[in-house]
C-alpha positions as CSV (number, residue, x, y, z in Angstrom):
1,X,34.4,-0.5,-14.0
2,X,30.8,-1.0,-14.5
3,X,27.9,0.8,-12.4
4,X,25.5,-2.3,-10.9
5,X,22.6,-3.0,-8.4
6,X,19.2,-3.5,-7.8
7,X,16.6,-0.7,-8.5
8,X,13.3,-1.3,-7.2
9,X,10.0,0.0,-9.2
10,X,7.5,1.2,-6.5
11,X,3.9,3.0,-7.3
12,X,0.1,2.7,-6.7
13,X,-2.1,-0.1,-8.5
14,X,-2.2,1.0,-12.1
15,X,0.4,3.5,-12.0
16,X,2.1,2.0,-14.9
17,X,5.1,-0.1,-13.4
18,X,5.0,-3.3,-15.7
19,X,4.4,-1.2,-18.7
20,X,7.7,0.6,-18.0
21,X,9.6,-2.5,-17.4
22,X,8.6,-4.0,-20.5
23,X,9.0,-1.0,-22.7
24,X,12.5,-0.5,-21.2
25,X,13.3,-4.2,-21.8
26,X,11.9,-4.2,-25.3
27,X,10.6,-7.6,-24.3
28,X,7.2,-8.5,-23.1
29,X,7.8,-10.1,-19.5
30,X,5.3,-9.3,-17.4
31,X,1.5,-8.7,-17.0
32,X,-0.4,-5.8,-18.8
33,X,-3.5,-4.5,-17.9
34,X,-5.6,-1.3,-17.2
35,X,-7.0,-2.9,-14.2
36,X,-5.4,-2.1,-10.9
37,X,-3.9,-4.5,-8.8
38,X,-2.9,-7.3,-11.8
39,X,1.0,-7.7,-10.7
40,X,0.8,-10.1,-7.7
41,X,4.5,-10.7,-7.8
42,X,7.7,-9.0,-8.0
43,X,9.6,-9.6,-11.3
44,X,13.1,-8.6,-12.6
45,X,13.9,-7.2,-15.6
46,X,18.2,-6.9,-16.7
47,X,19.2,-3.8,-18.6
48,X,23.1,-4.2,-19.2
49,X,25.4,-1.8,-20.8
50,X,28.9,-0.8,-21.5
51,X,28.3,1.5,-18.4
52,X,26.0,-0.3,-16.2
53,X,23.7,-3.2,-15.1
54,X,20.4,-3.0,-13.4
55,X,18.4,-5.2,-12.2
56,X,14.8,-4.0,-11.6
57,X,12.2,-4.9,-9.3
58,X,8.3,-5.1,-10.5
59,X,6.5,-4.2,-7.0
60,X,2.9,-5.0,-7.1
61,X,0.9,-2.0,-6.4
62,X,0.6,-0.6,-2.5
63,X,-2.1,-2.2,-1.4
64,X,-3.1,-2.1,2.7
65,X,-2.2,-5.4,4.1
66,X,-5.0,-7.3,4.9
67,X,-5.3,-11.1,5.2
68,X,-4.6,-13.5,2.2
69,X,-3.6,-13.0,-1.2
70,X,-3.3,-8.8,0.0
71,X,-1.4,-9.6,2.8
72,X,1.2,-11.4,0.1
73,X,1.0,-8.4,-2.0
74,X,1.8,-6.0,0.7
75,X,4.8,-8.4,1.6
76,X,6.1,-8.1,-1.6
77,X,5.8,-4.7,-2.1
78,X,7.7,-4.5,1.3
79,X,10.6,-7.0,-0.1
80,X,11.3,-4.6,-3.1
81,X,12.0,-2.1,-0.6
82,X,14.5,-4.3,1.1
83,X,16.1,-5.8,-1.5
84,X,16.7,-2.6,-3.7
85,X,19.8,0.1,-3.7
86,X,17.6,2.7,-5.3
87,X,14.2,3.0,-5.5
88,X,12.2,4.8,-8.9
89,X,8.7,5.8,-7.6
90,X,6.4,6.4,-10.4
91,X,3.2,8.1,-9.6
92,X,0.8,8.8,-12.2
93,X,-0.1,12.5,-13.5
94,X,-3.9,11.8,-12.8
95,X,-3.1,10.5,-9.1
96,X,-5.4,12.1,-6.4
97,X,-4.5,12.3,-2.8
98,X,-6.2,9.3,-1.4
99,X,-5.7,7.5,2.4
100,X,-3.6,4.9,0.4
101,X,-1.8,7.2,-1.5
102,X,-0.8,8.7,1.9
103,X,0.3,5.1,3.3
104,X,2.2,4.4,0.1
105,X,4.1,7.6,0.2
106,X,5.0,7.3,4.1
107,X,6.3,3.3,3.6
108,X,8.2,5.0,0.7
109,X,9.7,8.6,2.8
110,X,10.4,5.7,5.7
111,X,13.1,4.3,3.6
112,X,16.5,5.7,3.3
113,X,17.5,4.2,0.3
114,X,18.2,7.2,-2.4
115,X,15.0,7.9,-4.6
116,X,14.1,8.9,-7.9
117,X,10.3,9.7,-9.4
118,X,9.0,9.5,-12.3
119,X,5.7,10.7,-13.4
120,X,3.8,8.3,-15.8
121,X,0.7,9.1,-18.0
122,X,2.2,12.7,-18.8
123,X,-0.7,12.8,-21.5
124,X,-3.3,12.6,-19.0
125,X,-4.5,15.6,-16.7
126,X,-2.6,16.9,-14.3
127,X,-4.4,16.9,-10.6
128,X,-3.7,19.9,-8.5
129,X,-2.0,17.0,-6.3
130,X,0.4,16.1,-8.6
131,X,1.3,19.5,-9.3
132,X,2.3,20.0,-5.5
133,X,4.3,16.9,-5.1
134,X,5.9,18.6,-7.8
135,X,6.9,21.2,-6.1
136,X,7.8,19.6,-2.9
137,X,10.1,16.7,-5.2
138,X,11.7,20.0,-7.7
139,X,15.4,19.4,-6.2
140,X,14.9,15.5,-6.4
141,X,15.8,13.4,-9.1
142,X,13.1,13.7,-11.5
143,X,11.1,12.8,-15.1
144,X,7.9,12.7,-17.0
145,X,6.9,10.3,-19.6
146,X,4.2,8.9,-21.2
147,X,4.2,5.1,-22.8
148,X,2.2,6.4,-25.5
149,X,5.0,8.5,-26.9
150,X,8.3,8.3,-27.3
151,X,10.1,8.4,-24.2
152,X,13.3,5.9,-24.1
153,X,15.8,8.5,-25.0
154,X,15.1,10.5,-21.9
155,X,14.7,7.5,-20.2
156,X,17.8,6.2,-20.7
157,X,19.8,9.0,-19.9
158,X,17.4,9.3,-16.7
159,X,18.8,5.5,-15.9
160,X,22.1,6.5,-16.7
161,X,22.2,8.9,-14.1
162,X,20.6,6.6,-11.6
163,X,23.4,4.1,-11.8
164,X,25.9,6.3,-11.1
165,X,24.6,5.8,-7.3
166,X,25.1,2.4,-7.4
167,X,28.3,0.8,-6.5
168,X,31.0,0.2,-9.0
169,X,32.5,-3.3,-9.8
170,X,35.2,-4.5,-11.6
171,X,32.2,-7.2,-14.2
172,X,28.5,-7.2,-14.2
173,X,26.4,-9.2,-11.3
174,X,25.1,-11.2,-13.8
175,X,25.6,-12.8,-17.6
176,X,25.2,-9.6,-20.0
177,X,23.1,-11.8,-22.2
178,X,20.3,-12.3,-19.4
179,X,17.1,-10.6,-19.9
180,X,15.2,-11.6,-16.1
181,X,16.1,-13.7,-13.0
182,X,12.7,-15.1,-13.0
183,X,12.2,-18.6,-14.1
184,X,10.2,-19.1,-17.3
185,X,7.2,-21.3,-15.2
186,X,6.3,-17.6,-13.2
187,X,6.4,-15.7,-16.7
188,X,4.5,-18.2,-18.8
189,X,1.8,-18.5,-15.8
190,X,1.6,-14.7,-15.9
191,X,0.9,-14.6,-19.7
192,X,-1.8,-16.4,-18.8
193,X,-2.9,-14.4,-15.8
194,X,-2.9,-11.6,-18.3
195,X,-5.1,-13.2,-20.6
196,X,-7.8,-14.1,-18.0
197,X,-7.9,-10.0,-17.4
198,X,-8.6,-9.2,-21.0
199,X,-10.9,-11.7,-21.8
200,X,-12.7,-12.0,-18.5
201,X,-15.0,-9.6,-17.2
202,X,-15.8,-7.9,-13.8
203,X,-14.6,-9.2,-10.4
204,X,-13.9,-12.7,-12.2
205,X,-10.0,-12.1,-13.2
206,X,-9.4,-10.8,-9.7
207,X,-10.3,-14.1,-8.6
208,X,-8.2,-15.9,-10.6
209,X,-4.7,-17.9,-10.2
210,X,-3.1,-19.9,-13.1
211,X,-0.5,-23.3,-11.8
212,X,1.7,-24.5,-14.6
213,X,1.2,-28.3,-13.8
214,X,3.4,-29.3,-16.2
215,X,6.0,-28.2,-18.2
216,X,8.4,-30.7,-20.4
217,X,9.3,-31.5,-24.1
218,X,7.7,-33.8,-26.1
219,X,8.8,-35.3,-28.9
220,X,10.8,-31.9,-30.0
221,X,7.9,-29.8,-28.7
222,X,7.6,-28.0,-25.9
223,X,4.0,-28.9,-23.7
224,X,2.7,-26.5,-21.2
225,X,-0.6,-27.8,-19.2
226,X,-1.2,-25.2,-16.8
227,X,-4.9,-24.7,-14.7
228,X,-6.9,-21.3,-14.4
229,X,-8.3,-21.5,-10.4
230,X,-11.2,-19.7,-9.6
231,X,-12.9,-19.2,-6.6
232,X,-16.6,-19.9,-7.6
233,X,-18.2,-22.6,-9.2
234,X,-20.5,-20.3,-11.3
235,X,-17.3,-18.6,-12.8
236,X,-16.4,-22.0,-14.4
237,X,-18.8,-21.5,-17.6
238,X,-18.1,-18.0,-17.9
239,X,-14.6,-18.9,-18.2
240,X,-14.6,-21.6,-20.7
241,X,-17.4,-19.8,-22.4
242,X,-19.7,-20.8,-24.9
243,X,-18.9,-24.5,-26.6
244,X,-15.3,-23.7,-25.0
245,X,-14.8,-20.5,-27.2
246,X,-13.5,-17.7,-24.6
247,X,-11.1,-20.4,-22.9
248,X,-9.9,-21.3,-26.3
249,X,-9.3,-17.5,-26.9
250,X,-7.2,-17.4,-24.0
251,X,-4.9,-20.1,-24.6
252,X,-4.4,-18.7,-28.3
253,X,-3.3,-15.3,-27.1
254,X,-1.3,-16.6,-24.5
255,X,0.6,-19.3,-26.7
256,X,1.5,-16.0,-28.9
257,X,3.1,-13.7,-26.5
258,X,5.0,-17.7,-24.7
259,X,5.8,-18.5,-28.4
260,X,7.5,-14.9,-29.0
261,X,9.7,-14.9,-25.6
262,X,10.8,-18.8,-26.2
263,X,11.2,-18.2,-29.6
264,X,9.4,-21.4,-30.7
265,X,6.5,-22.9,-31.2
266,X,4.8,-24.7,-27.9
267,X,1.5,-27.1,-27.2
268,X,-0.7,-25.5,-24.3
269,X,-3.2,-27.1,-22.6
270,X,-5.7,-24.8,-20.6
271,X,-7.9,-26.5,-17.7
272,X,-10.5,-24.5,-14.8
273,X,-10.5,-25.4,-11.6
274,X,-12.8,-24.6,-9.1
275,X,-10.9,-23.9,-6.0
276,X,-12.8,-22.4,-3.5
277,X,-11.6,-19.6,-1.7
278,X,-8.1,-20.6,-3.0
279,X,-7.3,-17.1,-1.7
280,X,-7.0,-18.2,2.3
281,X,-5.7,-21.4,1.5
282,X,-2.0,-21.3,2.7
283,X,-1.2,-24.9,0.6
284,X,-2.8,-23.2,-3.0
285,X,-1.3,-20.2,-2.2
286,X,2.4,-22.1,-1.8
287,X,1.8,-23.9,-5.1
288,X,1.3,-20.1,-6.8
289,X,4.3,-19.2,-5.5
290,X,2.2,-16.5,-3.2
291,X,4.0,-17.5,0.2
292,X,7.6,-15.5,1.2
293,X,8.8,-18.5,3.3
294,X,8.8,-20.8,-0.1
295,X,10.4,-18.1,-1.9
């Protein structure tokens, strides 16, 4: 018999959710960034085992659910919920009490799925905050880490224990050799995404939206075209940058970290287009893949 379900990663905008999932994986699946608010969508990461198989959820950070692209977010978030047998709260040893901190926490406390926390960026401060919820979580399931040091020992006992309250079947949901139920277009558009936050400054990558177009093999090759949307015509130049240097930076560190998951060598063609506010447009928003009734 093998322990097996879904285990959904829930936390505040920059609590370090997408971090964990890709150092747990040891794979690079998802969108890394010190910004807040850079996952948009959930993704799934497998960890399989002699003694279990979990699939985990990537929640975007809470966010209040507004119209638009938030609204989306908020949905998602929401859907983790639903969809997972366990839930692993992290929350961040520098977290202050905030009013969204306070709606997180009661969408989480509403749920009566069984809970675990973990408390992320151990090598930062402690707030007088954390050290209460603490308190209040001592009897709960519980851990620290910090991604900076070595923490997957702990963490995998810590996972271990968490699928013993999952249910118990006779083979694993899913083939044992599968690292993600997410389809490779959604990854490769988020290497992208990621790009666009570390090379872009300011408000401009929260304004942006990458499409894979196109997505086929040529003669032996794989050839990506995909299309960076922004919302204002004046981010177009700041984007491609001068005599097209920072767009040519971002396809070259995104065609590494594509190129290292595939396992090959691919062609990828960048493109900006100016979209404007793509963010209320139900028909761009369906083409990203941010609309739950085409998901």
């Amino acid at each position: 018999m093998i322990h097996c379900g879904f285990i959904g990663i829930l936390g505040l905008p920059n609590a370090g959710k997408s971090s964990l999932l890709n150092a747990v994986l040891e794979e690079k699946l998802v969108l890394v960034s010190d910004k807040p608010q850079t996952t948009r969508q959930s993704f799934s990461g497998i960890i399989s085992t002699k003694d279990y198989q979990l699939i985990l959820l990537d929640a975007p950070g809470y966010v209040e659910p507004k119209a638009g692209l938030f609204e989306f977010l908020n949905k998602e978030f929401v859907k983790v919920i639903e969809k997972s047998e366990h839930l692993l709260v992290l929350i961040s040893h520098d977290q202050k009490q905030t009013a969204q901190f306070d709606n997180f926490w009661k969408e989480i406390k509403a749920s009566n799925k069984p809970k675990s926390y973990l408390f992320t960026k151990s090598d930062l401060k402690e707030t007088e905050f954390v050290t209460q919820l603490k308190e209040e979580l001592k009897s709960e399931r519980n851990l620290e880490v910090s991604l900076k040091k070595e923490f997957k020992e702990s963490l995998n006992d810590f996972l271990k224990e968490i699928s013993q309250t999952l249910k118990a079947e006779h083979h694993p949901l899913y083939d044992t050799e599968m690292i993600s139920l997410d389809n490779t277009r959604e990854i490769v558009a988020e290497f992208i995404r990621e790009q666009c936050f570390l090379q872009l400054e300011k408000e401009i990558p929260f304004s942006t939206g990458v499409i894979v177009k196109s997505y086929k093999r040529q003669k032996g090759m794989l050839h990506i075209e995909a299309n960076i949307l922004i919302e204002k015509e004046n981010h177009k130049a700041i984007v491609i940058g001068k005599n097209g240097s920072r767009l040519k930076k971002i396809g070259q560190e995104s065609r590494k970290s594509i190129e290292n998951l595939l396992g090959e060598k691919i062609f990828l063609g960048l493109h900006v287009a100016f979209k404007k506010n793509w963010m209320k447009k139900k028909s761009i928003m369906s083409e990203l893949g941010y609309e739950h009734d085409k998901r």
